[in-house]
C-alpha positions as CSV (number, residue, x, y, z in Angstrom):
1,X,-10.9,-5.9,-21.8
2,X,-10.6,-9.4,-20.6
3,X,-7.3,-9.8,-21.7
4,X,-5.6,-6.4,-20.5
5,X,-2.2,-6.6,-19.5
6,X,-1.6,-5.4,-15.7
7,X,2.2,-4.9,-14.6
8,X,2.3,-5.0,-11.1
9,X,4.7,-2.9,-9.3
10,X,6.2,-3.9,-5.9
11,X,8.4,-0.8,-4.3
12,X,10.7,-3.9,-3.2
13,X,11.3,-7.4,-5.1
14,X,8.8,-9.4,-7.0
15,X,7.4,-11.5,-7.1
16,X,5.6,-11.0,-3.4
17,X,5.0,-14.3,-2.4
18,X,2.6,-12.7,0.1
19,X,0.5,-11.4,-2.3
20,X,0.4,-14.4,-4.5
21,X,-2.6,-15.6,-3.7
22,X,-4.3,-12.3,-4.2
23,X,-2.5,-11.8,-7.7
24,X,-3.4,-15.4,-8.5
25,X,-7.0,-14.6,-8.4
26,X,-6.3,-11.3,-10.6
27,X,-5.5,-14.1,-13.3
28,X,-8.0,-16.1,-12.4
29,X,-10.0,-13.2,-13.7
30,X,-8.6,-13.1,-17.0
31,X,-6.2,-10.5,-16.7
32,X,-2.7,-11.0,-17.9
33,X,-0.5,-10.3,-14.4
34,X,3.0,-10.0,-14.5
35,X,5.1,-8.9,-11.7
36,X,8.2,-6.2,-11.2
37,X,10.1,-4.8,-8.7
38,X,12.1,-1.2,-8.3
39,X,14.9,-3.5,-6.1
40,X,14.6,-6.4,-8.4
41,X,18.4,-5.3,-10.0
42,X,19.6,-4.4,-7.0
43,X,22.1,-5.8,-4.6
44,X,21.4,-6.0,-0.6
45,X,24.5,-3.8,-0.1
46,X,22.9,-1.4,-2.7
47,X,19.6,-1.6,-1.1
48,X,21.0,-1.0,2.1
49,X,22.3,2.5,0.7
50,X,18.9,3.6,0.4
51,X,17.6,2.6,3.9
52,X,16.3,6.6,5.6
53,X,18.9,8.8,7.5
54,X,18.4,10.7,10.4
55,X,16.9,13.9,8.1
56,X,14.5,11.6,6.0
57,X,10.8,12.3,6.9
58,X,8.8,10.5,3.9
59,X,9.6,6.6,4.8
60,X,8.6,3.2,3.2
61,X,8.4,-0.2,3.9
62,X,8.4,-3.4,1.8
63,X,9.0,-6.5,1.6
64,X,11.9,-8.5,-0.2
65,X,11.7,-12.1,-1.8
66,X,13.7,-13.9,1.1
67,X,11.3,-12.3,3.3
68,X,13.4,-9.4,5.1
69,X,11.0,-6.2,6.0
70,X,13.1,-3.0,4.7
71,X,12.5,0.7,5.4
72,X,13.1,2.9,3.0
73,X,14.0,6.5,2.0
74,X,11.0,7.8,-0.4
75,X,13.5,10.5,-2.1
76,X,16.1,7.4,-2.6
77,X,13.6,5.2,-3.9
78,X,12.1,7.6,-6.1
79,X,14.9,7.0,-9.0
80,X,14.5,3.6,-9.3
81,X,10.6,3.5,-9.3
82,X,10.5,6.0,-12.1
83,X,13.1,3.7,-13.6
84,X,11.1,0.6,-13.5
85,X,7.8,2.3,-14.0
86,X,9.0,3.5,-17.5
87,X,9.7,0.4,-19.0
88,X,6.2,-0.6,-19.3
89,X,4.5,1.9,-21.4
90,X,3.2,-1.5,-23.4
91,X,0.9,-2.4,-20.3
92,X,-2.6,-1.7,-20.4
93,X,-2.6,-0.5,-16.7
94,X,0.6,-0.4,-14.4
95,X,-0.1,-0.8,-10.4
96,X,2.2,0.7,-8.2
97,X,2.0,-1.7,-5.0
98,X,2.4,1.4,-2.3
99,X,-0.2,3.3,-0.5
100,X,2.4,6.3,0.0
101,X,2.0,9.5,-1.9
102,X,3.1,9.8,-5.3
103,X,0.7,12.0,-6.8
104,X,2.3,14.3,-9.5
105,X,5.7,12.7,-9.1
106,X,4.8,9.8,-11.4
107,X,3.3,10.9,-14.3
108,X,2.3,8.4,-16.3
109,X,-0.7,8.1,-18.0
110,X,-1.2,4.4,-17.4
111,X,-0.6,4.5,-14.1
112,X,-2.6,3.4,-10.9
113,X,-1.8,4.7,-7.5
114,X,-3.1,3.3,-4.6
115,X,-3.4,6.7,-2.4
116,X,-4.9,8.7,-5.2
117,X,-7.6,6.0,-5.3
118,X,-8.5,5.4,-1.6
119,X,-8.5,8.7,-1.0
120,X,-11.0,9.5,-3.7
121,X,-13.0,6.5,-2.8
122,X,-13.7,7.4,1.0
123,X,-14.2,10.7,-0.2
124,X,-17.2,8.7,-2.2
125,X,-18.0,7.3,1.0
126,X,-18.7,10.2,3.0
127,X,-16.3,13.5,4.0
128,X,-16.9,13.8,7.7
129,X,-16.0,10.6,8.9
130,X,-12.7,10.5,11.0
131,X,-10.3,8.2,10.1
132,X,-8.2,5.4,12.8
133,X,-4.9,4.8,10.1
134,X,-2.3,2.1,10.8
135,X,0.7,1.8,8.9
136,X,4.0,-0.6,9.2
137,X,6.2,1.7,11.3
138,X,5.8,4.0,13.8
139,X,7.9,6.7,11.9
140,X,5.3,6.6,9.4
141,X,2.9,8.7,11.0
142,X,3.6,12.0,9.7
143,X,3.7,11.5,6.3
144,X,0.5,9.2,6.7
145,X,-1.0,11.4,8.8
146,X,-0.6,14.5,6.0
147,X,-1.7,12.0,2.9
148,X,-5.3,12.1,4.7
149,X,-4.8,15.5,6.4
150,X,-4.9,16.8,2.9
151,X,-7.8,15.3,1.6
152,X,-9.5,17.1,4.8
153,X,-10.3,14.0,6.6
154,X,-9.7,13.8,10.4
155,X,-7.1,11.3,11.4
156,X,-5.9,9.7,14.2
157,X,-2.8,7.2,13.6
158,X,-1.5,3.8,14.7
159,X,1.5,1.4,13.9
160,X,1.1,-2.6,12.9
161,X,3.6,-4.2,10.6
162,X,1.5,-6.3,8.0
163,X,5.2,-8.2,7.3
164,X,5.6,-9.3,11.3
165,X,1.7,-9.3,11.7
166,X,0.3,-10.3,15.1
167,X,-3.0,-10.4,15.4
168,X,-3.3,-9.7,18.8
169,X,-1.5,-6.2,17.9
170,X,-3.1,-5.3,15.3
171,X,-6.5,-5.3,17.2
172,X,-5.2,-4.1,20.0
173,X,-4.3,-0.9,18.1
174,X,-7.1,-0.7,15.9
175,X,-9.2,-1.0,19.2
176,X,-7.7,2.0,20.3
177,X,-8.1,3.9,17.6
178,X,-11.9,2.7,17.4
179,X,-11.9,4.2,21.3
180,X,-10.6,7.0,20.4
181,X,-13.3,8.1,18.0
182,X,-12.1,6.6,15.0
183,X,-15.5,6.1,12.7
184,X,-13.3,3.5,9.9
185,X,-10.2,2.0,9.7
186,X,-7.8,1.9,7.5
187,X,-4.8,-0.5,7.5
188,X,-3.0,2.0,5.2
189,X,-0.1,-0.6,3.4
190,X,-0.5,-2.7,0.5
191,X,1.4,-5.2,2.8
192,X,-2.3,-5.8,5.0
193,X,-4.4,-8.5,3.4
194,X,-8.2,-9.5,3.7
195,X,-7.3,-12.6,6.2
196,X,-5.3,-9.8,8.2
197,X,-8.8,-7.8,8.2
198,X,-11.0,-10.7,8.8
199,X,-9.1,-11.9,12.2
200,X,-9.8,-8.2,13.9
201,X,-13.2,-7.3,11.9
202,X,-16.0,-9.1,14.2
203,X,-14.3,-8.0,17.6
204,X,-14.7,-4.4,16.7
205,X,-17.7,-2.1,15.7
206,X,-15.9,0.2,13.0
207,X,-15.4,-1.0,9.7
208,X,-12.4,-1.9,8.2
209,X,-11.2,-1.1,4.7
210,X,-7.7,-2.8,3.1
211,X,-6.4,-1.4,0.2
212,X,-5.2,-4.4,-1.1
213,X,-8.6,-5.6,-1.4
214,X,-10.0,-2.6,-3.0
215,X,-8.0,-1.5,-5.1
216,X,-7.6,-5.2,-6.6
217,X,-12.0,-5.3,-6.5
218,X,-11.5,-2.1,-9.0
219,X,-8.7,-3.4,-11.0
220,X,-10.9,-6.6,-12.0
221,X,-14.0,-3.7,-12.5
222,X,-11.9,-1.9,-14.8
223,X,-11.0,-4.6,-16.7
């Protein structure tokens, strides 16, 4: 299947210019790539409409093209995402560019999700080992938190944004995580990259895993 056709979803506005260089090298493979986004139709006064509100408890970041990081209601979003998602029943394999939850709400049978993937591959890994998650915001933890919860791993969580990194804050968490008993890490956004990884990886003595990175290592497997 050299030449399979992969849509690649963004939950914001494609094309992600800071994921180019990964997606470049997903061509580079021979897979056809093209890009979409749920927001791409959408206005910033629309998108503002569906930033969370006070009683919103599943919450997702992204990224649009000029840039701007944007926090977003899951329930709001959901509409849109089934929206764009359904358009590309002619794609070999669709990627949805989120790490959040969307198992069962997306049922599609082309459909790649991130979280359904990780989870099953540190399953593969091992079951006992207790996770150190970071994630964008801060008011992500619950939600993060339960993903894992639920696939009955132990969890302890932390909050980097991938879109204003710093590497000096994102070790600084992960290293407290890692001190708190943490036995991997997981920078749980498709927003982290491998350079993100590399610039904390040999200053601490868990491993790190980036779902970025593995989830693209599988789609070029599959493929």
């Amino acid at each position: 299947m050299r030449h399979s056709n992969i849509a690649v979803v963004t939950i914001g506005q494609a094309p992600r210019k800071d994921m180019a260089e990964d997606i470049q090298q997903l061509r580079e493979a021979g897979l056809q790539v093209q890009e979409f986004g749920a927001l791409d139709a959408l206005s910033p006064s629309e998108i503002a409409t569906l930033a969370p509100s006070s009683v919103d408890t599943d919450i997702l970041v992204t990224l649009l093209t000029n840039g701007q990081q944007v926090k977003l209601s899951k329930q709001k979003l959901m509409p849109y995402i089934q929206t764009c998602i359904s358009n590309l029943h002619e794609f070999t394999w669709v990627l949805l560019m989120c790490t959040g939850d969307f198992t069962n709400k997306l049922p599609f049978k082309n459909l790649l999700l991130p979280d359904r993937m990780m989870t099953n591959l540190v399953k593969g890994l091992q079951t006992e080992l207790a996770l150190g998650l970071i994630g964008p915001e801060p008011d992500q933890q619950t939600t993060v938190a339960e993903k894992w919860q639920k696939a009955q791993f132990a969890v302890s969580f932390s909050a980097s944004s991938p879109y204003h990194f710093n590497a000096q804050d994102l070790l600084a968490k992960a290293q407290q995580l890692a001190d708190h008993g943490a036995d991997l890490l997981i920078l749980d956004c498709m927003g982290y990259s491998t350079t993100m990884k590399n610039t904390i990886k040999d200053k601490l003595n868990i491993p790190i895993i980036v779902p970025r990175e593995a989830v693209f290592t599988i789609l070029k497997a599959i493929c």
